[in-house]
C-alpha positions in Angstrom: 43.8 -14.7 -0.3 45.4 -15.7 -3.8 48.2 -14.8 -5.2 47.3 -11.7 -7.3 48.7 -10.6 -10.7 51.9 -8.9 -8.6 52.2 -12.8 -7.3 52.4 -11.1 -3.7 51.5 -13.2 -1.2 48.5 -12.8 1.1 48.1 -13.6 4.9 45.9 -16.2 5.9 43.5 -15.0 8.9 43.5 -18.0 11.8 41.7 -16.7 14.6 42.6 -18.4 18.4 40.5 -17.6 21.4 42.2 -18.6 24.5 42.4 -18.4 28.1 45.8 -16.4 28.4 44.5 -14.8 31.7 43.2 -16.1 34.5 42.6 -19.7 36.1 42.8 -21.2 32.5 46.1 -19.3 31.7 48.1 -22.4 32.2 46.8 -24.3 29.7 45.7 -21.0 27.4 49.5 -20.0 27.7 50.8 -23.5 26.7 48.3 -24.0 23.7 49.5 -20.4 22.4 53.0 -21.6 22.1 51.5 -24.9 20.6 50.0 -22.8 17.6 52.6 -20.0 17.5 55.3 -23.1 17.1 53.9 -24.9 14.6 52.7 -21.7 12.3 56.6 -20.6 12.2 57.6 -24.1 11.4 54.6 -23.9 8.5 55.4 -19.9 7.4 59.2 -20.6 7.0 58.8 -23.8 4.5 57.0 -21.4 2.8 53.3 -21.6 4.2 50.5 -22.6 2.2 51.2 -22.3 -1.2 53.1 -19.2 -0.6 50.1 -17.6 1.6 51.3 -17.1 5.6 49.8 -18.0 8.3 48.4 -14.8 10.7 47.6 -15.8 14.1 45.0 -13.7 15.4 44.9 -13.8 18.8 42.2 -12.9 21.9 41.9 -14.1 25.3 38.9 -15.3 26.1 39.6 -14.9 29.9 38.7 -19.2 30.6 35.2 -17.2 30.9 31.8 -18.3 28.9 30.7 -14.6 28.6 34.4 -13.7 27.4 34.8 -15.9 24.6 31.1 -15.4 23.3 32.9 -11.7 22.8 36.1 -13.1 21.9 34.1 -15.3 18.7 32.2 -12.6 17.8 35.1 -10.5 17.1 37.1 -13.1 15.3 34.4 -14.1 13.0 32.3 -10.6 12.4 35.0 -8.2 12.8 38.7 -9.8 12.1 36.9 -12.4 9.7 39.3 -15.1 10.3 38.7 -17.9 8.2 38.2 -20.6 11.1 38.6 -20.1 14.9 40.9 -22.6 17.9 39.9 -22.7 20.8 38.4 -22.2 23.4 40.3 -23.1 26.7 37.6 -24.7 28.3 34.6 -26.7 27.5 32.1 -24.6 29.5 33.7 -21.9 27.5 33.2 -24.0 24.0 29.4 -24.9 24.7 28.8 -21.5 24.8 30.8 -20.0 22.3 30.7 -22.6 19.3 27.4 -21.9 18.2 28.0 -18.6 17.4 30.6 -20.2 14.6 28.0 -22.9 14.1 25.6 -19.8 13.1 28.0 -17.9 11.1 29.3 -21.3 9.3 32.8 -21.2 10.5 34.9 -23.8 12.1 35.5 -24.1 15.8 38.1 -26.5 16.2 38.8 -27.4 19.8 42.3 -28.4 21.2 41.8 -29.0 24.9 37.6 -29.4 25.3 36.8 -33.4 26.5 33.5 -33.0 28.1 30.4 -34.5 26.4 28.6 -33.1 24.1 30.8 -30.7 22.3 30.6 -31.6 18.7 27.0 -32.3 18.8 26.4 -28.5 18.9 26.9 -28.7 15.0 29.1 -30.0 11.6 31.2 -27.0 12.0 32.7 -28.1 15.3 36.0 -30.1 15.3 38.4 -31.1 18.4 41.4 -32.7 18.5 41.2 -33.9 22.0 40.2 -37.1 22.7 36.7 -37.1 24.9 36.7 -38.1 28.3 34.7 -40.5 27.6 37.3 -42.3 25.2 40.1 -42.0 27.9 39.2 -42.3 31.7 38.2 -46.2 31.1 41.8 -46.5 30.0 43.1 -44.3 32.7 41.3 -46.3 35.6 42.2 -49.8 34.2 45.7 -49.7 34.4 45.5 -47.5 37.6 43.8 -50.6 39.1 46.1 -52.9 37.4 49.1 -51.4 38.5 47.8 -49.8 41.7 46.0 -52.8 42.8 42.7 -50.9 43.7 39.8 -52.3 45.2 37.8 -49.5 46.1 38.5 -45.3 45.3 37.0 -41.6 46.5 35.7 -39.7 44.3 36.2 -36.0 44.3 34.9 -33.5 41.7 34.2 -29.6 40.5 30.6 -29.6 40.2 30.4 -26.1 39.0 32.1 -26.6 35.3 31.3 -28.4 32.5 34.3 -30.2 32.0 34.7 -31.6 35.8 31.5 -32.3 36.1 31.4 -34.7 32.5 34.7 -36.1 33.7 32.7 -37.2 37.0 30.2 -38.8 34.8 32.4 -40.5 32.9 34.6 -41.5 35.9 31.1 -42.8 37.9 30.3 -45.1 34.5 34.3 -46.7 34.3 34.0 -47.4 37.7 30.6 -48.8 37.5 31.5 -50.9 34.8 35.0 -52.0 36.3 32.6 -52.9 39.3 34.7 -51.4 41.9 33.2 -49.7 44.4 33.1 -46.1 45.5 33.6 -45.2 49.8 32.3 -41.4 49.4 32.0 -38.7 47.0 33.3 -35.4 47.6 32.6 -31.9 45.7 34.1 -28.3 45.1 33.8 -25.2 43.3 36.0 -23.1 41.4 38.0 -21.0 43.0 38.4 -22.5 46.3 41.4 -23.0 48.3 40.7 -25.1 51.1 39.8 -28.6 51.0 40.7 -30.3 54.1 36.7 -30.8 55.1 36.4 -33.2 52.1 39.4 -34.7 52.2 39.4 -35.4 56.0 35.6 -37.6 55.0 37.7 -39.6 52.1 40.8 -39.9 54.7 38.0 -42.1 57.3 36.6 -44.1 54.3 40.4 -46.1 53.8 40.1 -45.8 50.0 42.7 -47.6 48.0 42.7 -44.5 45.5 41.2 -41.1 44.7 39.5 -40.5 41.9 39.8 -36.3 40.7 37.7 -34.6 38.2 39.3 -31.2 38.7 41.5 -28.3 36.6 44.7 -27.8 38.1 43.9 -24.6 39.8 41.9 -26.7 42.2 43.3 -30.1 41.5 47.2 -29.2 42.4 46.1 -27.8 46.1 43.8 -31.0 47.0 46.8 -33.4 46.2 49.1 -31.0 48.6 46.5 -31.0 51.4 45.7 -35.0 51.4 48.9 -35.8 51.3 49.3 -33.3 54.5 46.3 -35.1 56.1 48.8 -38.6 55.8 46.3 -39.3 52.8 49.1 -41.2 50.7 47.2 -43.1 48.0 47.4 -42.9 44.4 45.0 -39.6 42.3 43.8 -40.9 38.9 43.2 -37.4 37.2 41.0 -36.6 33.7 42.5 -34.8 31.4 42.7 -31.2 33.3 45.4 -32.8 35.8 48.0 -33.9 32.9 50.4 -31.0 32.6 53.7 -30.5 33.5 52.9 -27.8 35.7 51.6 -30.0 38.2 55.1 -30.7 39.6 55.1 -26.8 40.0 51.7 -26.5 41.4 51.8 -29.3 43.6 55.5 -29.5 44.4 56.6 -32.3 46.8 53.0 -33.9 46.5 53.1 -34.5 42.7 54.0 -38.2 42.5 51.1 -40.9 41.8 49.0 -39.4 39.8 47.4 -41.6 36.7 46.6 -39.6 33.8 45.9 -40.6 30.0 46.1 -39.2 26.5 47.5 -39.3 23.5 50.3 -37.8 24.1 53.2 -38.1 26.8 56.4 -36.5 27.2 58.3 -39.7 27.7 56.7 -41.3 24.1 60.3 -41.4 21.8 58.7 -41.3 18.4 60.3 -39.3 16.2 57.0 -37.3 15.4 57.0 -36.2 19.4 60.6 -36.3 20.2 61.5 -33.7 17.1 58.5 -31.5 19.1 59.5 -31.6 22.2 63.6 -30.1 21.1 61.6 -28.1 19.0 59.5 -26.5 21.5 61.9 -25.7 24.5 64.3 -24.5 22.2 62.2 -22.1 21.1 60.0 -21.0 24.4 62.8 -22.5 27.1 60.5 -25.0 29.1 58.8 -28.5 28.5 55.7 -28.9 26.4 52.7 -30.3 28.0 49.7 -32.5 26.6 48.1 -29.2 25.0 50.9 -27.6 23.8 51.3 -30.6 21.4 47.5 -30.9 20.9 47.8 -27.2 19.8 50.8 -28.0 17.5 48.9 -31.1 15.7 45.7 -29.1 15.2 47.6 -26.7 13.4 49.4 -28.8 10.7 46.0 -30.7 10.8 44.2 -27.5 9.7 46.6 -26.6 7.3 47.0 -30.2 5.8 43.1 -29.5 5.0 44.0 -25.8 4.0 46.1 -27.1 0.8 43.2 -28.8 -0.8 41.6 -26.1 -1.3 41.3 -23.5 -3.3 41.9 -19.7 -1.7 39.8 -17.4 -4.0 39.2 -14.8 -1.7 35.4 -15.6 -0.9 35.6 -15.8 2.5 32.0 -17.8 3.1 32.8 -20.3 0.1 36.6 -21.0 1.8 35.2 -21.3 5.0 32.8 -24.0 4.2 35.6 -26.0 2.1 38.1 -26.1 4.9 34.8 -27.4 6.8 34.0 -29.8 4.0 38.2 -31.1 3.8 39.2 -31.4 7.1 37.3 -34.6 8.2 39.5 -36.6 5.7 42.8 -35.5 7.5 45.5 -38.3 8.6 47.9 -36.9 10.1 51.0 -38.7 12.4 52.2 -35.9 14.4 53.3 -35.8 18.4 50.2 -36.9 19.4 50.9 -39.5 17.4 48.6 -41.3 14.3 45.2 -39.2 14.0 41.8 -38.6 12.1 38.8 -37.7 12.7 35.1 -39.4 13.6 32.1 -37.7 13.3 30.2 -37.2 16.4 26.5 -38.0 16.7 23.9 -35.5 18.4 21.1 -36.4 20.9 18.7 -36.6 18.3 21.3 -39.6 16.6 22.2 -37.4 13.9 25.5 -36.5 12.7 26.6 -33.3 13.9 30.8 -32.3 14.5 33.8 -34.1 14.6 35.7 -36.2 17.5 39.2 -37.2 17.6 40.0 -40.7 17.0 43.2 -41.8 19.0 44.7 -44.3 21.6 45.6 -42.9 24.7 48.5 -43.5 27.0 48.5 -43.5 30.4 51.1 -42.2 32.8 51.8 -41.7 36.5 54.2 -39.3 38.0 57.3 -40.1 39.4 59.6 -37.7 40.7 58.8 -34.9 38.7 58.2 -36.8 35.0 55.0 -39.1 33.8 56.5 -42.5 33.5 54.3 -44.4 31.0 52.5 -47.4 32.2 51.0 -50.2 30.3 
């Protein structure tokens, strides 16, 4: 991965596993054109010291068993020197030890449940946790909303919806405001009028949604078909453009937070966003611009180092230079924190950011304070 004697340039091997297919695809899709922007914004000024970026690319189907494969292939076979993704976080607690075993970074750019980065120091994510954001989400629903008591609804068959409910249950527990009923799904289903008919006779102020947007898009069409007109306040898998598509007509009110937002004008974000629908023809979401910033993070990390073409020694000093990153990028100011495991000892890396919150109105997230 040097520049030989014939100073010709090498490619350097990034592998990405993500959900391009399947329930996931519509963040999988959007993360894609995250990386594949910001790697032809990094190969044209001339890469890493003259070494291109390669994106290797696999979907891994938003499917555990899928993207064990998918890592496998990557690492053993393709030997990329550090893997993205996965989509999900089900799909990250069970493929990230297999980079955690072969020493090779896993950084995450759209996994928020607990627990991720304690699987090992060779696991990075750039989205903020759950944990980190809902508290922020809920208070200035309440503020702004006026909420004195909220549903809760939740996918209690995933990973990801299922920490977001637990992290919901402890902000509202802590905000002291109380909860009328508490409603489940599963993935994959399509009606949820039995649930939402309950929260409908409970006269909640709000409803609370742990859900992915598969799921989450239909139950705000539906309760607000039931006469069901109160405010959602979402976790992270709700905060995509594509709910307006998803949930046309039904869309509006919905509190979401992150770091990023469409409507934030710095010039970081604002030089992304012309960026990206010039080049792919539609509006970035929250993990297309996650996906962009873990890129230049990565490769900020790649030019301390030194590419000698031993691919174990290279993949443990992009593991050993990427927690000192800063970077200010459309996400806006970033770094890293390590992460503690059950046992209290350190283990991966967490994102440290601020998030903003926004609600939709009329087809666009309107920030709120």
């Amino acid at each position: 991965m040097t520049l030989g004697a014939s100073a010709q340039a090498a490619d350097i091997k990034i592998g990405m596993a993500e959900a391009l297919t399947g329930g996931a695809a519509q963040y999988g899709i959007s993360i894609r054109h995250g990386f594949e922007l910001a790697a032809g914004e990094i190969n044209a000024a001339g890469g890493v010291d003259g070494n291109q970026l390669k994106l290797i690319v696999d979907d891994d189907q938003g499917k555990k068993e899928e993207a064990i494969n998918v890592f496998k292939k990557l690492i053993f076979q393709d030997k990329v020197l550090m893997v993205f993704g996965p989509t999900l976080s089900n799909s990250a607690q069970a493929a990230d030890p297999i980079a955690q075993g072969a020493k090779t970074v896993a950084f995450g750019t759209s996994n928020t449940a607990d627990g991720i980065t304690s699987i090992g120091d060779y696991v990075f994510r750039n989205s903020v946790t759950e944990a980190d954001v809902l508290p922020e989400t809920l208070r200035v629903a309440v503020k702004h909303a006026h909420i004195k008591k909220v549903a809760v609804m939740y996918g209690n068959d995933d990973v990801f919806t299922k920490s977001g409910y637990d992290n919901f249950k402890k902000a509202l527990e802590a905000a002291h405001i109380p909860v009328t009923t508490t409603e489940t799904f599963a993935k994959g289903d399509v009606d949820f009028k039995a649930q939402l008919t309950k929260i409908k006779a409970t006269h909640p102020d709000a409803i609370v949604l742990s859900a992915l947007l598969a799921e989450g898009a239909p139950i705000m069409v539906q309760a607000r078909q039931l006469g069901i007109n109160v405010p959602f306040i979402g976790g992270n898998g709700m905060n995509s453009v594509k709910v307006f598509t998803l949930a046309k007509g039904a869309s509006d009110d919905l509190y979401v937070g992150s770091p990023w937002s469409a409507s934030n004008d710095s010039a970081e974000n604002v030089a992304f966003i012309k960026a990206f629908e010039a080049k792919f023809n539609t509006p970035p979401d929250q993990f297309a611009a996650q996906s962009y910033d873990a890129m230049h993070i990565m490769v900020q990390a790649l030019k301390t180092i030194k590419l000698n073409g031993d691919l174990a020694t290279e993949r443990t000093a992009l593991r050993d230079a990427l927690p000192k990153v800063k970077w200010t990028g459309a996400t806006g100011a970033f770094q890293f924190h390590r992460a503690m495991n059950k046992a209290g000892k350190p283990a991966g890396y967490d994102a440290q950011q601020t998030a903003i919150v926004s609600v939709t109105k009329g087809e666009q997230f309107v920030i709120e304070k």
